[in-house]
C-alpha positions in Angstrom: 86.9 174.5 135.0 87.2 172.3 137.8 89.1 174.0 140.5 90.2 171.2 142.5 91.9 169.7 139.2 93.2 172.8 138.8 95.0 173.0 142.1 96.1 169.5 141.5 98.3 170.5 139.1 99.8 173.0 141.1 101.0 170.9 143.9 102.0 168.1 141.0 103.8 171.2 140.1 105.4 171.6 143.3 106.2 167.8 143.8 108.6 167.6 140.3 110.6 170.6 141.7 111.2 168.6 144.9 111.9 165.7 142.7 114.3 168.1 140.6 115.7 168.7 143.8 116.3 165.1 145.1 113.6 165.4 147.8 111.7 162.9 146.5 113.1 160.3 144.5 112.5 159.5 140.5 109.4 157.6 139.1 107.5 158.9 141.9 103.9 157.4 141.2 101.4 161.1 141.4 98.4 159.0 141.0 97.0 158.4 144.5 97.6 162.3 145.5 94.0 163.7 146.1 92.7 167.3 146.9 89.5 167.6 148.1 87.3 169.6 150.1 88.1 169.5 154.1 85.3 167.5 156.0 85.1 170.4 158.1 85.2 174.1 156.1 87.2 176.2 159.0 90.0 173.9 157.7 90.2 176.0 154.3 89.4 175.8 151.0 91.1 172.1 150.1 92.8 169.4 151.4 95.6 167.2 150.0 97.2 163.9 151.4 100.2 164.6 148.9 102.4 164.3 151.7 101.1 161.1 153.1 101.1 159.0 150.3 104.4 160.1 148.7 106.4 159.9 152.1 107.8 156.4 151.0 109.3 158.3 147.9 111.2 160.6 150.4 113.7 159.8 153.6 111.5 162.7 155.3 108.6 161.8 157.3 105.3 162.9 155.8 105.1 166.2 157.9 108.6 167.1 157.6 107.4 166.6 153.6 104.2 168.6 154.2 106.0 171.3 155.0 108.5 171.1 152.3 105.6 171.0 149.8 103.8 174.2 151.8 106.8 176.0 151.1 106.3 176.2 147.7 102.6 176.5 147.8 103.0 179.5 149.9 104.6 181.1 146.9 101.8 180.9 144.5 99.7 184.2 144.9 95.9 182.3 144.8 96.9 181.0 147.9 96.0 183.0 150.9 97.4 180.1 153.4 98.7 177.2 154.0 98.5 174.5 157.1 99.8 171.6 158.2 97.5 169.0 160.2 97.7 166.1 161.4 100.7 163.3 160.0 101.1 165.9 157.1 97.8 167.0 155.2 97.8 170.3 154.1 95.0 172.5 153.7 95.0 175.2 151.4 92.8 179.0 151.8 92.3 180.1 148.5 92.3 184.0 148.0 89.1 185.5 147.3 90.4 186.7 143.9 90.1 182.9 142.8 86.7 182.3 143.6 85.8 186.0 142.6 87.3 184.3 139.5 85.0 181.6 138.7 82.1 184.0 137.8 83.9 184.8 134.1 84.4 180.7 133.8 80.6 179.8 134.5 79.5 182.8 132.3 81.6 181.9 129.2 80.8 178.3 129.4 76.9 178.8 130.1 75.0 175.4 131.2 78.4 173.5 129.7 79.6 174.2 133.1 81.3 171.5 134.6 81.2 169.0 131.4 84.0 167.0 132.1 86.1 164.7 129.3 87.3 161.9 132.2 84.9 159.7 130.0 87.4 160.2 126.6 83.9 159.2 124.7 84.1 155.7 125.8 81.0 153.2 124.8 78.9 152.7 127.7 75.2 150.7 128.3 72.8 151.6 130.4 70.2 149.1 130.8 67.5 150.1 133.0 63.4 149.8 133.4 63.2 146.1 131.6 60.1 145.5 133.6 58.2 142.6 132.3 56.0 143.4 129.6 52.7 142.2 131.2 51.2 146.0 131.9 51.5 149.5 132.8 54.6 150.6 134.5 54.8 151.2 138.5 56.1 153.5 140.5 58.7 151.6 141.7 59.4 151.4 137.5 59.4 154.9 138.0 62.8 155.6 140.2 64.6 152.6 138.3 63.4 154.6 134.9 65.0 157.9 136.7 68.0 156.7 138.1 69.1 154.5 135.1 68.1 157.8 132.7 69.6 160.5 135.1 72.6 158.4 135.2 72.8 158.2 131.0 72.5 162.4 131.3 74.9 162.5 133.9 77.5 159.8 131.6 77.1 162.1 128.3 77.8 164.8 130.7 81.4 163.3 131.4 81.7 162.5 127.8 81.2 158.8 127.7 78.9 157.7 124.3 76.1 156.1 126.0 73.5 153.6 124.5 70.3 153.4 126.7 68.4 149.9 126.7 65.9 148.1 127.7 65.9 144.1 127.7 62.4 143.1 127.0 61.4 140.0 129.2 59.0 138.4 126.4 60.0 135.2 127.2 59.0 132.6 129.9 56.0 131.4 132.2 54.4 135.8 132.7 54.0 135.6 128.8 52.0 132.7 128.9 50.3 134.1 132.0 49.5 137.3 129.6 48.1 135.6 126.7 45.8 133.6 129.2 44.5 137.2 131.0 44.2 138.4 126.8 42.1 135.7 126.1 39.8 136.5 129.4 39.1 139.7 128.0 38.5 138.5 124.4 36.1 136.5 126.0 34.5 139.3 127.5 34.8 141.5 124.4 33.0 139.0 122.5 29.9 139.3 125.2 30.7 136.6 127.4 30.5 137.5 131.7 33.8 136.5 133.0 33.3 137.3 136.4 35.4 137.9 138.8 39.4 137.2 137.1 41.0 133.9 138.6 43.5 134.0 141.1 46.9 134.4 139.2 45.7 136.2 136.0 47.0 139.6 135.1 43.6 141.8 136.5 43.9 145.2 135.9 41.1 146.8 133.1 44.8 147.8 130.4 43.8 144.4 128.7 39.8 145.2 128.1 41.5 146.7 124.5 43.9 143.7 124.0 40.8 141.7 124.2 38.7 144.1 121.8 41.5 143.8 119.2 41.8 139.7 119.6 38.1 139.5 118.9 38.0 141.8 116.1 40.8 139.5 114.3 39.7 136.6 115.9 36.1 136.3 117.0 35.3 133.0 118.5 36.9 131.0 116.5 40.0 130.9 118.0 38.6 129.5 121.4 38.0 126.4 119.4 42.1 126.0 118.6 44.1 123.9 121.6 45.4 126.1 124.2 49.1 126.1 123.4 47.9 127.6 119.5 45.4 130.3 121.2 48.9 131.4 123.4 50.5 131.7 119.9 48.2 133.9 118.1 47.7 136.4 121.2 51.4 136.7 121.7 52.1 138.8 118.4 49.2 140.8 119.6 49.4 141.4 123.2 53.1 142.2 123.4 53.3 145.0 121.3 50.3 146.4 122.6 52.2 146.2 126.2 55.2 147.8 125.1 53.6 150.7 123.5 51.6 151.1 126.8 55.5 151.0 128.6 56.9 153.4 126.0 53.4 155.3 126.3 54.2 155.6 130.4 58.4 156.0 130.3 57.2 159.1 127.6 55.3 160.9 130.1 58.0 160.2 132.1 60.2 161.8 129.7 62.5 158.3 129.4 63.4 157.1 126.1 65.7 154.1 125.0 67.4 154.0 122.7 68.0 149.7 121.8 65.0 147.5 122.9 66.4 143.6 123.2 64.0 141.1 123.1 64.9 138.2 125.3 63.2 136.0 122.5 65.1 137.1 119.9 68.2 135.6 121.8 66.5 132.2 121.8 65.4 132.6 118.3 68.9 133.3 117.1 70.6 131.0 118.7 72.5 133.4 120.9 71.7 131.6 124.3 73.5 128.6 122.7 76.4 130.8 122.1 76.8 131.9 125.3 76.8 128.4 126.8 79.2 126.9 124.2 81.6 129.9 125.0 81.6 128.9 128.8 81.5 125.5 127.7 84.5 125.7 125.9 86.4 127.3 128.9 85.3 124.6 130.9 83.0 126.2 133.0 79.8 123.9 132.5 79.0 120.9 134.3 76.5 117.8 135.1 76.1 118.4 138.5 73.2 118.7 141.7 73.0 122.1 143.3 72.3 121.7 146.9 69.5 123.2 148.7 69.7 127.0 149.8 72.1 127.9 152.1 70.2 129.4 155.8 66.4 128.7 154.6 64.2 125.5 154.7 64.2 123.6 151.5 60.5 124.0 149.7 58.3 120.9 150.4 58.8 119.5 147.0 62.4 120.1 146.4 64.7 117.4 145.6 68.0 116.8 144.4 68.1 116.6 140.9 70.9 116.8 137.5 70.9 120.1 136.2 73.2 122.2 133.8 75.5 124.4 136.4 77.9 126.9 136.0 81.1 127.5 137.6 79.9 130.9 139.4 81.9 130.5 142.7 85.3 130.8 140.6 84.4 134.3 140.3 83.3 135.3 143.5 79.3 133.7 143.5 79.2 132.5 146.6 78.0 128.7 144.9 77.0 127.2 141.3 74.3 128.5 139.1 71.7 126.8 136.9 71.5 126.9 133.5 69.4 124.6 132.7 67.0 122.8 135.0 66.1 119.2 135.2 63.6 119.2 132.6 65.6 120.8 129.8 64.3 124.1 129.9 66.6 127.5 130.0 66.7 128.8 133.8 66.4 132.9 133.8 70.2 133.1 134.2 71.3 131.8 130.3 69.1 134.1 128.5 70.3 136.9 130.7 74.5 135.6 130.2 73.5 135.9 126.6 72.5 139.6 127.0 75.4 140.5 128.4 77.8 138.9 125.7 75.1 140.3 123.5 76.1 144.2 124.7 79.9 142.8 124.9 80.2 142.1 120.9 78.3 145.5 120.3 81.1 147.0 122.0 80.2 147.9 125.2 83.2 146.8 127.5 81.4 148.7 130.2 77.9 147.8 131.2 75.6 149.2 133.8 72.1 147.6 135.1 69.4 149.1 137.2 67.7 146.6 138.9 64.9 146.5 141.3 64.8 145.8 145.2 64.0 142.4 144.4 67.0 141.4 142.4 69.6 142.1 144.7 70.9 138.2 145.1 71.2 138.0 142.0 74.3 140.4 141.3 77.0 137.7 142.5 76.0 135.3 139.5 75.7 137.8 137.1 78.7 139.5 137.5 80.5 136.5 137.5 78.9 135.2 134.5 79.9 138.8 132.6 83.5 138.3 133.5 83.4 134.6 132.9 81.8 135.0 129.2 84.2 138.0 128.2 87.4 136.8 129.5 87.3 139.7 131.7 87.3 142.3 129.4 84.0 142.8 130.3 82.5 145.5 133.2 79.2 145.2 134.7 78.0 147.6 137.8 74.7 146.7 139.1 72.7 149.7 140.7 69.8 148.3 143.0 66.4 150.4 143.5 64.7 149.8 147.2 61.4 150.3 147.2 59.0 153.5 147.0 56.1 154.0 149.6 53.3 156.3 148.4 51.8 157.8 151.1 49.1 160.9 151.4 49.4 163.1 153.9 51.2 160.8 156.0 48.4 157.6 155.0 49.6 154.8 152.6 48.2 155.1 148.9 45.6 152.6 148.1 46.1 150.3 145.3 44.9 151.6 141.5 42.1 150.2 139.8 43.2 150.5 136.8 45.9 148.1 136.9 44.3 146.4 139.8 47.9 145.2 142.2 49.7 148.4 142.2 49.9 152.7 142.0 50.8 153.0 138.5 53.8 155.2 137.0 51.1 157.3 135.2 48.8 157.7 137.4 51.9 159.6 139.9 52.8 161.8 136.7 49.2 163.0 136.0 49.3 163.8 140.0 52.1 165.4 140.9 54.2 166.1 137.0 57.4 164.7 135.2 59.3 166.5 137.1 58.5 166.8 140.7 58.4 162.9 140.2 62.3 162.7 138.5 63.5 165.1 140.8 62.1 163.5 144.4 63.1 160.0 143.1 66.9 161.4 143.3 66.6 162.5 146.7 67.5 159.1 148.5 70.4 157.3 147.2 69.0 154.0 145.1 69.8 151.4 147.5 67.6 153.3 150.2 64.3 152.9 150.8 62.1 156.4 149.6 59.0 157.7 151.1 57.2 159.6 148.1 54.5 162.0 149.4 51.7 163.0 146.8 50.8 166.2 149.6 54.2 166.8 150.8 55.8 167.0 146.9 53.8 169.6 146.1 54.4 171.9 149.2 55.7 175.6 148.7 58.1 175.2 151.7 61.9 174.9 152.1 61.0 171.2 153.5 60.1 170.3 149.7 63.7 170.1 147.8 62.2 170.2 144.4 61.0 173.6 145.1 63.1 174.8 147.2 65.8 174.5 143.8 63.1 176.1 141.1 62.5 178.4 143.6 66.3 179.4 143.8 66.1 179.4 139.7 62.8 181.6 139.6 63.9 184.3 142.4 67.5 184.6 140.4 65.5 184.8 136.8 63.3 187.6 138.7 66.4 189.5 140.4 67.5 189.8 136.4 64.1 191.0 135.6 64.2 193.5 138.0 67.8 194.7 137.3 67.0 195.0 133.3 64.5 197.5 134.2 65.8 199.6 136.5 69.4 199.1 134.3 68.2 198.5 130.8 68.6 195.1 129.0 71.1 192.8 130.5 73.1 190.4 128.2 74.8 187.1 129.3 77.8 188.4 127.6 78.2 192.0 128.8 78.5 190.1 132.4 81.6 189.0 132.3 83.1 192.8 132.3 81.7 193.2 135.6 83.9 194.1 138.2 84.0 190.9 140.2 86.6 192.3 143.0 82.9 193.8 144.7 82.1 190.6 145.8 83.9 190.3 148.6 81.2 189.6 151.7 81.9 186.1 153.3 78.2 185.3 152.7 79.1 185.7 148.7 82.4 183.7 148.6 80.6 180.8 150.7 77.9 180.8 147.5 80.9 180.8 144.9 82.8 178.2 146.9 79.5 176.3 146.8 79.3 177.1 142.4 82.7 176.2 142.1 82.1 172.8 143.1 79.8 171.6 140.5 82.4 170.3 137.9 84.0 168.2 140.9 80.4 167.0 142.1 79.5 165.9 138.1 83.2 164.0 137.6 82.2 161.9 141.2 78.9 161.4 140.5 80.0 160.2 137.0 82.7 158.0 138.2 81.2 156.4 141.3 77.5 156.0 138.6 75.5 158.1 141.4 73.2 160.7 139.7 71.5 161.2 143.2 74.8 163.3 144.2 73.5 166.0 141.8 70.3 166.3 143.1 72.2 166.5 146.7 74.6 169.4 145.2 71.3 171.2 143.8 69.5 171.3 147.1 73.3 172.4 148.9 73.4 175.4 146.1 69.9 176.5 146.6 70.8 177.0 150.2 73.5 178.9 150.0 71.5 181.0 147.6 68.7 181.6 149.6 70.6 182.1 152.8 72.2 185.0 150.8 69.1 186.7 149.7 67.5 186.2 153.2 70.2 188.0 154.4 69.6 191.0 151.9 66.7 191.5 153.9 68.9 191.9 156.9 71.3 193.9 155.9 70.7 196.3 152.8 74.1 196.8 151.7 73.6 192.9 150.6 70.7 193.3 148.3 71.5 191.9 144.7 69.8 195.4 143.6 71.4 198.8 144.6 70.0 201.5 142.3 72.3 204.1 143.7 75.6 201.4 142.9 75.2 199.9 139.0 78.7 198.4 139.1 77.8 196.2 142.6 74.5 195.2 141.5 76.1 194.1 138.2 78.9 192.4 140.0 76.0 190.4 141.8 73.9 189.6 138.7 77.0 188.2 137.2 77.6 185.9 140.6 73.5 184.4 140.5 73.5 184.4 136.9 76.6 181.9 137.3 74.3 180.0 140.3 71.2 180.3 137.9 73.2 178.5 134.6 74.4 175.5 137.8 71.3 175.0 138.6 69.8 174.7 135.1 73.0 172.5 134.2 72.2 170.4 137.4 68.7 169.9 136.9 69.2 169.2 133.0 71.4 166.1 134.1 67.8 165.0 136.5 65.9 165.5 133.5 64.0 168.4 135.3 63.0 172.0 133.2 64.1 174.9 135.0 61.7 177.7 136.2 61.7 181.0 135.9 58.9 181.8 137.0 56.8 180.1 140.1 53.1 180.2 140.1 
């Protein structure tokens, strides 16, 4: 139950009648009406700008509204008060009955708590990861891989059918520069010393089996073959091998995909033509001479020269795009117009991508060339990833050996676990830069968030423990007879207020494609709880346990069973397991 829709409604309620009543006039539009928490809490429970943005509907000014519209709020017995601020917002006090309330909801519904249906099982792709399939993953692999599978959880969570991809780069100059690092190491497997690897070649030790394999099939008689045939034959071989390392790494990850495009294959089929002709034929394609970049020095060797450009700036790029370069070969951009129109036929009107830091300028083009190529029927939202710095203790992280340039995705996993690695890589909004500290992740302190919220999971599931045996077994369903009218101390409310809110946080987060807002909400609701059982210590007639008073400490289970069932739901959407216990 969402209880902010919920009280929606009611003022919608209230609205009609004063529409009924010739206050406000007929075919008033209810759409921009909002009711949402107060930025600061002693304002009350909600806030609505009802007033505000129906006053041209009325010949009342918006406060002299506002308080037409508290009138009838004041009526309904869940509200405790009403106020008027301002031009003519009104905040609303909920009584405590309602949040008391909410208990019963969370407890029927179990981690289904907060699901929400704004999604009406639309088709939605996520594309996310598509790193280049030259080696092991990164970390910075690692929050893209997050993010863009967090975000799928969060999605299906909102009922949207999602499809989860990942566009395999497997075509272009890296490939080649693959097959050449391959044959290196077959080299080497076949007993030759390679010495040190050259300057540009992929150098990390993941290879030494691609090159055991090539020799086995090969031996040396495919170093006698001309270059361009030696690239052929490792291609089928290496490739495969790297995306069973990626899949290998996004597993212990605990990402999985569900469509893997090959960038190829849109060559191969003649889908990159497609997309062309399409923009082609609406008359977006041109002979023309891009000019150099705008604010940075032209390279040494650039010149101007006829290239195959695309109309980009009608659609908000802020100039042309190449499609083709001078030479005659495919730029980047078509392969990637054809994946989008690729996704578009399938029937995915809305698209998502999770790109890295470095991709940033090239959102512009690629939105444009999504709207271009499906009339506009098409949605893309790009979600950028800065960059993560691995530090120790403070010091940077040195390089791996095993891949030889960078920390990889693995190696952070084997460290530190799946899930203190999903959880901390939601901790930062994507498009800021996160500081990832292999000593700090694992701390046992409040100042770690990740376990600061198991924590709050594994002190709830112990509370229940401990209530069961001084009680006898407790049931999930024999809750929700509890006498809920004992919680009552400010300190308990402020934690319902706080579990209440999860259905709103999940539609936002869902609609704005923000999964880090959940991990924000977790560490908010862990708070509150702990706050609460600190101040049990304080004050004994606040202890979630009160052997002489069975009905209270029932009353209480019921209240952090409903925060323990949040939190799981929460974390589920992070792709993060639960505990009940920490050790």
């Amino acid at each position: 139950m969402n209880i902010f829709a919920a009280f929606r409604a009611r003022i919608e309620t209230c609205i009609r009648t004063l529409i009924q009543e010739g206050v406000i006039g007929e075919g008033t539009d209810l759409s921009r009406i909002s009711v949402e928490p107060p930025r600061d809490p002693s304002h009350g429970d909600m806030a609505t700008n009802a007033a505000m943005v129906l006053g041209k509907f009325s010949e009342l000014p918006p406060r002299d509204l506002a308080g037409k519209i508290a009138d009838l709020l004041s009526k309904d017995a869940d509200i405790a008060s009403v106020d008027i601020a301002g031009p003519g917002f009104i905040n609303l006090s909920l009584s405590p009955s309602v949040w008391q309330g909410q208990i019963a909801h969370v407890l029927k519904a179990g981690k289904a708590y907060g699901n929400s249906d704004i999604g009406a099982e639309k088709k939605i792709n996520v594309e996310y990861v598509s790193a280049n399939p030259t080696g092991p993953m990164h970390v910075g692999h690692a929050r893209g891989a997050v993010v863009g599978d967090a975000l799928a959880r969060l999605l299906e969570r909102a009922n949207y059918q999602v499809t989860r991809e990942y566009y395999i780069n497997d075509a272009g100059s890296q490939i080649d520069t693959l097959a050449r690092s391959a044959l290196l190491r077959m080299r080497e497997a076949l007993g030759e010393d390679i010495g040190d690897i050259p300057e540009g070649l992929y150098p990390g030790d993941y290879l030494v089996s691609v090159g055991q394999v090539l020799a086995e099939k090969y031996g040396a008689s495919l170093m006698e073959k001309p270059e361009a045939d030696q690239i052929a034959a490792v291609k089928p071989i290496a490739l495969p091998m790297m995306m069973e390392l990626i899949k290998d790494d996004l597993d212990a990850l605990g990402v999985r995909h569900d469509v893997f495009l090959s960038e190829q294959s849109l060559h191969d089929s003649g889908a990159v033509d497609k997309s062309l002709v399409r923009l082609d034929e609406m008359g977006l394609i041109y002979e023309g001479v891009l000019e150099p970049p705008k604010g940075k020095t032209p390279p040494p060797d650039w010149e101007p020269s006829p290239q195959t450009l695309f109309k980009s700036s009608q659609f908000g790029d802020d100039s042309d795009r190449a499609l083709k370069k001078s030479d005659g070969s495919w730029t980047y951009f078509a392969p990637d117009i054809a994946c989008h129109l690729d996704k578009f036929e399938r029937g995915y009107a809305q698209m998502i991508d999770v790109w890295g830091a470095d991709h940033a300028g090239y959102i512009k083009r690629m939105k444009s060339a999504v709207t271009a190529v499906t009339a506009g029927a098409g949605d893309l939202d790009v979600k950028i990833c800065q960059m993560v710095k691995l530090m120790r203790n403070g010091e940077p992280v040195k390089m791996s050996k095993r891949a030889g340039q960078f920390i990889t995705l693995r190696e952070v996993v084997d460290e530190v676990g799946k899930d203190v690695v999903r959880f901390m890589m939601l901790t930062r909004k994507n498009d800021a830069p996160l500081e990832f500290d292999f000593v700090k992740v694992q701390e046992q302190s409040r100042d770690n968030p990740v376990f600061y919220v198991q924590y709050a999971h594994a002190r709830i599931c112990s509370v229940i423990r401990n209530a069961g045996e001084m009680f006898g077994a407790i049931h999930d369903d024999d809750l929700t007879d509890s006498d809920m009218s004992l919680i009552v101390d400010p300190a308990e409310i402020s934690l319902l207020k706080t579990i209440s809110a999860f259905p709103r946080v999940l539609e936002s987060a869902a609609v704005n494609h923000e999964p880090h807002r959940i991990a924000f909400y977790l560490q908010d609701l862990a708070s509150s709880f702990h706050s609460l059982w600190n101040l049990g210590k304080e004050r004994p007639d606040l202890k979630f346990i009160i052997e002489e008073q069975k009905n209270v400490t029932m009353a209480r289970v019921s209240m952090i069973r409903s925060c323990a069932f949040v939190i799981a739901s929460g974390l589920d959407i992070l792709g993060v397991r639960p505990e009940e216990e920490m050790r």
